[in-house]
PABA-962237 format. One record per atom (N, C-alpha, C): atom name; z, x, y. Coordinates in nm, 2 decimals, always signed. Layout:
{a->CA	pz->Z	px->X	py->Y} .
...
//
This chain:
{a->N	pz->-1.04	px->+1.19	py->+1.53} .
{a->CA	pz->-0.99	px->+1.11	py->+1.42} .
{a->C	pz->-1.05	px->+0.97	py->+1.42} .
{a->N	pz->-1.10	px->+0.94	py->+1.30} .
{a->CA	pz->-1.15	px->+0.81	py->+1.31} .
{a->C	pz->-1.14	px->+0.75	py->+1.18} .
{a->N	pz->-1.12	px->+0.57	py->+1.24} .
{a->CA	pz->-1.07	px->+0.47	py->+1.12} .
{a->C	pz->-1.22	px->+0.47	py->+1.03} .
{a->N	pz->-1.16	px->+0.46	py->+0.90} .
{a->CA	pz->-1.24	px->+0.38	py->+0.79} .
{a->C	pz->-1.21	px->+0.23	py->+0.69} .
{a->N	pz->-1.27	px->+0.22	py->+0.65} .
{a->CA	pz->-1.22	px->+0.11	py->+0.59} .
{a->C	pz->-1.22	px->+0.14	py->+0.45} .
{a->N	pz->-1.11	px->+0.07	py->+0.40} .
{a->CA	pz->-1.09	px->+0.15	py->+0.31} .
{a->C	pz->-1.13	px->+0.02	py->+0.16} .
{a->N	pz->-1.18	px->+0.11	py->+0.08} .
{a->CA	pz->-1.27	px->+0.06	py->-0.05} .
{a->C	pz->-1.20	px->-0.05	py->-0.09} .
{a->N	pz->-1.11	px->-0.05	py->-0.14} .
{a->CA	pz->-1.02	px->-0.12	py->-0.24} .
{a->C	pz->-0.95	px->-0.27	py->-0.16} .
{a->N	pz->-0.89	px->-0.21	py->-0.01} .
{a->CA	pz->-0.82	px->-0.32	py->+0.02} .
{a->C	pz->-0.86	px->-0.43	py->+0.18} .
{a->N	pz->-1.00	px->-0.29	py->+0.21} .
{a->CA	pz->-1.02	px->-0.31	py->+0.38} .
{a->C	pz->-0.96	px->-0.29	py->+0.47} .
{a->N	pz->-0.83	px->-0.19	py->+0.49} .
{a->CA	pz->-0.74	px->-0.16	py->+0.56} .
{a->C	pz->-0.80	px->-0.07	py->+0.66} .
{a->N	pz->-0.75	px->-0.03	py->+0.74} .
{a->CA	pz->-0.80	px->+0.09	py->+0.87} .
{a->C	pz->-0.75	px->+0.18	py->+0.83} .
{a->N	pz->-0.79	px->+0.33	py->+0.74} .
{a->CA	pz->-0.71	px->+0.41	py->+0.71} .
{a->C	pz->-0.77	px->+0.54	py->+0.80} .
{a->N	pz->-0.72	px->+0.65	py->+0.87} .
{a->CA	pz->-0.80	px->+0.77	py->+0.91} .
{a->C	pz->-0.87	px->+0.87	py->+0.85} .
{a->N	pz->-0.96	px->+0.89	py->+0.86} .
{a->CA	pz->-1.05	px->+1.01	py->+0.82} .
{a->C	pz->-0.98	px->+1.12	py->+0.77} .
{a->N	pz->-0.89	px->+1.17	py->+0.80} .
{a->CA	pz->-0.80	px->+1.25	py->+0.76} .
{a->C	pz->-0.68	px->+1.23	py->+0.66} .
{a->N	pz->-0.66	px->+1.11	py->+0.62} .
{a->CA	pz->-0.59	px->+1.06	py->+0.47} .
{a->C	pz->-0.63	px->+1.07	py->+0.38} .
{a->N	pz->-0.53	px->+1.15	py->+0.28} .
{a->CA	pz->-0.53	px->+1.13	py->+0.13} .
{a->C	pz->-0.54	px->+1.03	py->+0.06} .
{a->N	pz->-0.49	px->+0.90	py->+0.13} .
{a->CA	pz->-0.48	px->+0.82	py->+0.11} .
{a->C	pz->-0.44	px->+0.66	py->+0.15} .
{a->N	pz->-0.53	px->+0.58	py->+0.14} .
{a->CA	pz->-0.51	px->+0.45	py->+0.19} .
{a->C	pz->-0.34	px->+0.42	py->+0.20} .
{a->N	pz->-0.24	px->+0.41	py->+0.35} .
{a->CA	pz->-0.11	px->+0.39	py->+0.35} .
{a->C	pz->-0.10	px->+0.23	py->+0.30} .
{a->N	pz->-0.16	px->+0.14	py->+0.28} .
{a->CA	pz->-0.14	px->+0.00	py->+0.22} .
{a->C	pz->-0.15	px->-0.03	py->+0.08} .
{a->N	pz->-0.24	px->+0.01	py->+0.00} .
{a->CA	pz->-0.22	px->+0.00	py->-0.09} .
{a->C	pz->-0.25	px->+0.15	py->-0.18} .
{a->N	pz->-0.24	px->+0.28	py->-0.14} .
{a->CA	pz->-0.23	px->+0.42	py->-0.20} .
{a->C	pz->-0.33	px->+0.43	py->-0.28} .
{a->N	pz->-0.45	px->+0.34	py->-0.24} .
{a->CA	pz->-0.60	px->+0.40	py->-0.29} .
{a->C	pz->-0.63	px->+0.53	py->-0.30} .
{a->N	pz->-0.70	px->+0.65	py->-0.34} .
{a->CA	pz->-0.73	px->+0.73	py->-0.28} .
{a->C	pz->-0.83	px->+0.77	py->-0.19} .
{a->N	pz->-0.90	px->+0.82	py->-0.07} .
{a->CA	pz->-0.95	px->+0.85	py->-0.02} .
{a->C	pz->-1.05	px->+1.00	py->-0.06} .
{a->N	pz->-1.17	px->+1.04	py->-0.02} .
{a->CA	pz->-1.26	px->+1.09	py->-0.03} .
{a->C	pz->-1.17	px->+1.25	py->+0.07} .
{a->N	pz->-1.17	px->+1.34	py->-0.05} .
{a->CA	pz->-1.13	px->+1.46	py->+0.08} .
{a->C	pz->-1.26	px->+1.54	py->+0.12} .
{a->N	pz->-1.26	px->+1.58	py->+0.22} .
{a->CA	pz->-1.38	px->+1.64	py->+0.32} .
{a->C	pz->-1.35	px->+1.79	py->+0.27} .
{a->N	pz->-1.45	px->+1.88	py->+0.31} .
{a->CA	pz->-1.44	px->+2.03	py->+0.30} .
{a->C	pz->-1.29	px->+2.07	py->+0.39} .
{a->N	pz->-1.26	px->+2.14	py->+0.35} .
{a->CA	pz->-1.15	px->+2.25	py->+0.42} .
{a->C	pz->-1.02	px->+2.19	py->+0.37} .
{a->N	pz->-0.99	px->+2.09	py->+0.30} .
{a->CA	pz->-0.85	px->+2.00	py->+0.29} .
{a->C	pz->-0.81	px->+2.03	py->+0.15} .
{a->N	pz->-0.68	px->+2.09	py->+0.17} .
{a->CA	pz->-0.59	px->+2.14	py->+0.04} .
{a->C	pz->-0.64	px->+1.99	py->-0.08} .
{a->N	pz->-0.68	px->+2.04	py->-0.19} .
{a->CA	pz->-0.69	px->+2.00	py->-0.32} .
{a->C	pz->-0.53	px->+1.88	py->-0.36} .
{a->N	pz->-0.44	px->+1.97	py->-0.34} .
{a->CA	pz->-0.28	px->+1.95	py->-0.39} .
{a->C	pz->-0.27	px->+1.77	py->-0.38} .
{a->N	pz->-0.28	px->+1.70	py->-0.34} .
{a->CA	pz->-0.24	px->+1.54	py->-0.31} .
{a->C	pz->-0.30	px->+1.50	py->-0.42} .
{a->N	pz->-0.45	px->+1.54	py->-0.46} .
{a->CA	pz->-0.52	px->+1.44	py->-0.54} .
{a->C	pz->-0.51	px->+1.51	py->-0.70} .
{a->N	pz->-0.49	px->+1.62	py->-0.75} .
{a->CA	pz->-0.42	px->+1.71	py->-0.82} .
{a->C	pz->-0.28	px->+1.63	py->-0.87} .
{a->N	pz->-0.21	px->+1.60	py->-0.77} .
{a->CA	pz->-0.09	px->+1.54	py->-0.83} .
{a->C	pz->-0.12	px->+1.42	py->-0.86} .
{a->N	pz->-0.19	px->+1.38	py->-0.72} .
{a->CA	pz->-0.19	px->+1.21	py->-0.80} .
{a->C	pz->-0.31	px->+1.19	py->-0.94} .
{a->N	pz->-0.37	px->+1.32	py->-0.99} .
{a->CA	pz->-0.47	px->+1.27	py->-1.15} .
{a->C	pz->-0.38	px->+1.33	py->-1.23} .
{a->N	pz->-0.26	px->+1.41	py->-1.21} .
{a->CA	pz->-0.13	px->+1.43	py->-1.31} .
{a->C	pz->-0.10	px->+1.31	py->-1.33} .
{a->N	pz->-0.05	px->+1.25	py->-1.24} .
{a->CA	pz->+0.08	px->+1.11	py->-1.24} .
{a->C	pz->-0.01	px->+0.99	py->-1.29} .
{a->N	pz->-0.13	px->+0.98	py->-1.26} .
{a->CA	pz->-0.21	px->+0.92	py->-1.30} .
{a->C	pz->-0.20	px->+0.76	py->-1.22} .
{a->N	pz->-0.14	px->+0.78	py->-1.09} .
{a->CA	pz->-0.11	px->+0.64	py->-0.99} .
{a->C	pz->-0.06	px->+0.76	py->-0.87} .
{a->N	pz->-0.11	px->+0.63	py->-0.75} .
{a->CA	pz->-0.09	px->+0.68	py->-0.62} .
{a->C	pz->-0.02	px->+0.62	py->-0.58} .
{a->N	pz->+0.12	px->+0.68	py->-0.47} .
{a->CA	pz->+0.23	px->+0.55	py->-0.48} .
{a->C	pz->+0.22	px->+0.60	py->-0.31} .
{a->N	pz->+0.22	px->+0.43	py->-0.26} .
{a->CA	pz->+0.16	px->+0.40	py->-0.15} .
{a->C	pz->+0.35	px->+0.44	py->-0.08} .
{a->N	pz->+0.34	px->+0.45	py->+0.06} .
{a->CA	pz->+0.46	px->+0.44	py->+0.11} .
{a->C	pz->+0.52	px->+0.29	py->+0.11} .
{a->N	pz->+0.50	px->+0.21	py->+0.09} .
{a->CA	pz->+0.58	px->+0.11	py->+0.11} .
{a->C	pz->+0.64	px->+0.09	py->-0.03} .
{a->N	pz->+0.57	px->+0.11	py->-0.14} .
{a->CA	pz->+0.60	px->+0.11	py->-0.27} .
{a->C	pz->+0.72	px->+0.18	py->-0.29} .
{a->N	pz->+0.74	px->+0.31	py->-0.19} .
{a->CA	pz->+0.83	px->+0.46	py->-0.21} .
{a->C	pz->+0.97	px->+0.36	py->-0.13} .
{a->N	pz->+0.92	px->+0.28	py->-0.05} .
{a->CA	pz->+1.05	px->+0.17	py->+0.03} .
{a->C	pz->+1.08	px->+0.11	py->+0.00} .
{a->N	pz->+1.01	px->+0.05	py->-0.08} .
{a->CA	pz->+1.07	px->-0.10	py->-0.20} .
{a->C	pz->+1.18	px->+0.01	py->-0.31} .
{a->N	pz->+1.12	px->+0.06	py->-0.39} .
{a->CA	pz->+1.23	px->+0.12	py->-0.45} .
{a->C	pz->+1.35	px->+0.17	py->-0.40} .
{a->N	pz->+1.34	px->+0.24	py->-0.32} .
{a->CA	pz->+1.48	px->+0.27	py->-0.25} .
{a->C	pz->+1.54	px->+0.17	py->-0.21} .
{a->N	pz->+1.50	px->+0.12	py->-0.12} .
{a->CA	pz->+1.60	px->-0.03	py->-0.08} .
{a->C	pz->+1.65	px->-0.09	py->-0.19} .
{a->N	pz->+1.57	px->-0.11	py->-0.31} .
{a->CA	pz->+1.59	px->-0.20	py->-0.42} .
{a->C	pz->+1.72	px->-0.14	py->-0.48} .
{a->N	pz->+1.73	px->-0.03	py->-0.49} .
{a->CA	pz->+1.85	px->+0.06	py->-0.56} .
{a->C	pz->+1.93	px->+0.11	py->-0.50} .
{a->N	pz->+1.92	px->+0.13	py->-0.38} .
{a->CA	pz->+2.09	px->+0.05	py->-0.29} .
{a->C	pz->+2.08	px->-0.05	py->-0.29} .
{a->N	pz->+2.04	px->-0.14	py->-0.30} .
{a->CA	pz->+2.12	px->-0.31	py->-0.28} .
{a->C	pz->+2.17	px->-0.33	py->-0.35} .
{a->N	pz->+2.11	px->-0.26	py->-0.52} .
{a->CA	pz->+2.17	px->-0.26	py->-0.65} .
{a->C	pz->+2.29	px->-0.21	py->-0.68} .
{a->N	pz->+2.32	px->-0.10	py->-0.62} .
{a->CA	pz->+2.44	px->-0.03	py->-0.60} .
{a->C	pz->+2.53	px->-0.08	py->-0.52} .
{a->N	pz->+2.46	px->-0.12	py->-0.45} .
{a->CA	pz->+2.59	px->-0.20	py->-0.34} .
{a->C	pz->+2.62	px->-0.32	py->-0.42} .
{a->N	pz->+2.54	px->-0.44	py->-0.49} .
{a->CA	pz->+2.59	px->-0.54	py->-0.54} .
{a->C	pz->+2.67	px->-0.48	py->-0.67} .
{a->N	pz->+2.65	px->-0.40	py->-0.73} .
{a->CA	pz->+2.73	px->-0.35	py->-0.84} .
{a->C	pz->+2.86	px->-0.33	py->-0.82} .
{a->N	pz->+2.89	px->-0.24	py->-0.69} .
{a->CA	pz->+2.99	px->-0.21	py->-0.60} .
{a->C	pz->+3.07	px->-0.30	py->-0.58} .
{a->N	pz->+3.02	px->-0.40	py->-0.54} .
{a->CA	pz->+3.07	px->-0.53	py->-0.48} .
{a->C	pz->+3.19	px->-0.62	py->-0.57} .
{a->N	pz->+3.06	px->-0.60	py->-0.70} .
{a->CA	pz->+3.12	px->-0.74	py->-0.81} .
{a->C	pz->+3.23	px->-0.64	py->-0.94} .
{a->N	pz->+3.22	px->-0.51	py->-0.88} .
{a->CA	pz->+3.34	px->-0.40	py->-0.93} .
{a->C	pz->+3.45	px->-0.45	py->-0.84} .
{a->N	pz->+3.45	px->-0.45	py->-0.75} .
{a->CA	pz->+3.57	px->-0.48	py->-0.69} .
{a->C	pz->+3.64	px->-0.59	py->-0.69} .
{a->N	pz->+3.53	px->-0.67	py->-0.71} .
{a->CA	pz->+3.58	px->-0.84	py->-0.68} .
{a->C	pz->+3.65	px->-0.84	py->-0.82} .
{a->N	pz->+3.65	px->-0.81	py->-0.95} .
{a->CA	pz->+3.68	px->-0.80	py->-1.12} .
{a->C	pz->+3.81	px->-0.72	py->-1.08} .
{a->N	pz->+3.79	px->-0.61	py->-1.04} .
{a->CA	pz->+3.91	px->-0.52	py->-1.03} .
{a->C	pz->+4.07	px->-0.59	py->-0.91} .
{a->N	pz->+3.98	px->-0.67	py->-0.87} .
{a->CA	pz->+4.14	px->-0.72	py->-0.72} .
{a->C	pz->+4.16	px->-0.83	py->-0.79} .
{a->N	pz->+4.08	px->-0.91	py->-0.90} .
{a->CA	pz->+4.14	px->-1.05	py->-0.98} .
{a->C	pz->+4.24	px->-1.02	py->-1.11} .
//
């Protein structure tokens, strides 16, 4: 396995990634490696990096939990 640098952001990504984990660039696939990743990602037409997939989640429970919150605080006054 070995690092590249990757086009878009200069990150250290491995030879064996679909994709850049910092900013969800896509990477160059080599012979023998399933099609399927890069397939989906020219459907969706965006590559969603893992931290992107973290930000959203966290963002929508905190949202849920503050909604939660300021439901109860209205409902006990």
């Amino acid at each position: 396995m070995a690092l590249t640098a990757c086009p878009d952001c200069n990150g250290k990504v491995s030879d064996k990634a679909f994709a850049c984990p910092s900013c969800g660039h896509p990477m160059n696939s080599g012979k023998g490696r399933s099609q399927w990743p890069a397939i989906i990602g020219g459907v969706a037409g965006t590559y969603i990096s893992a931290n992107a997939v973290v930000t959203v989640v966290l963002g929508s429970v905190m949202m849920i939990a503050f909604a939660a919150i300021m439901i109860a605080a209205v409902m006990s006054s």
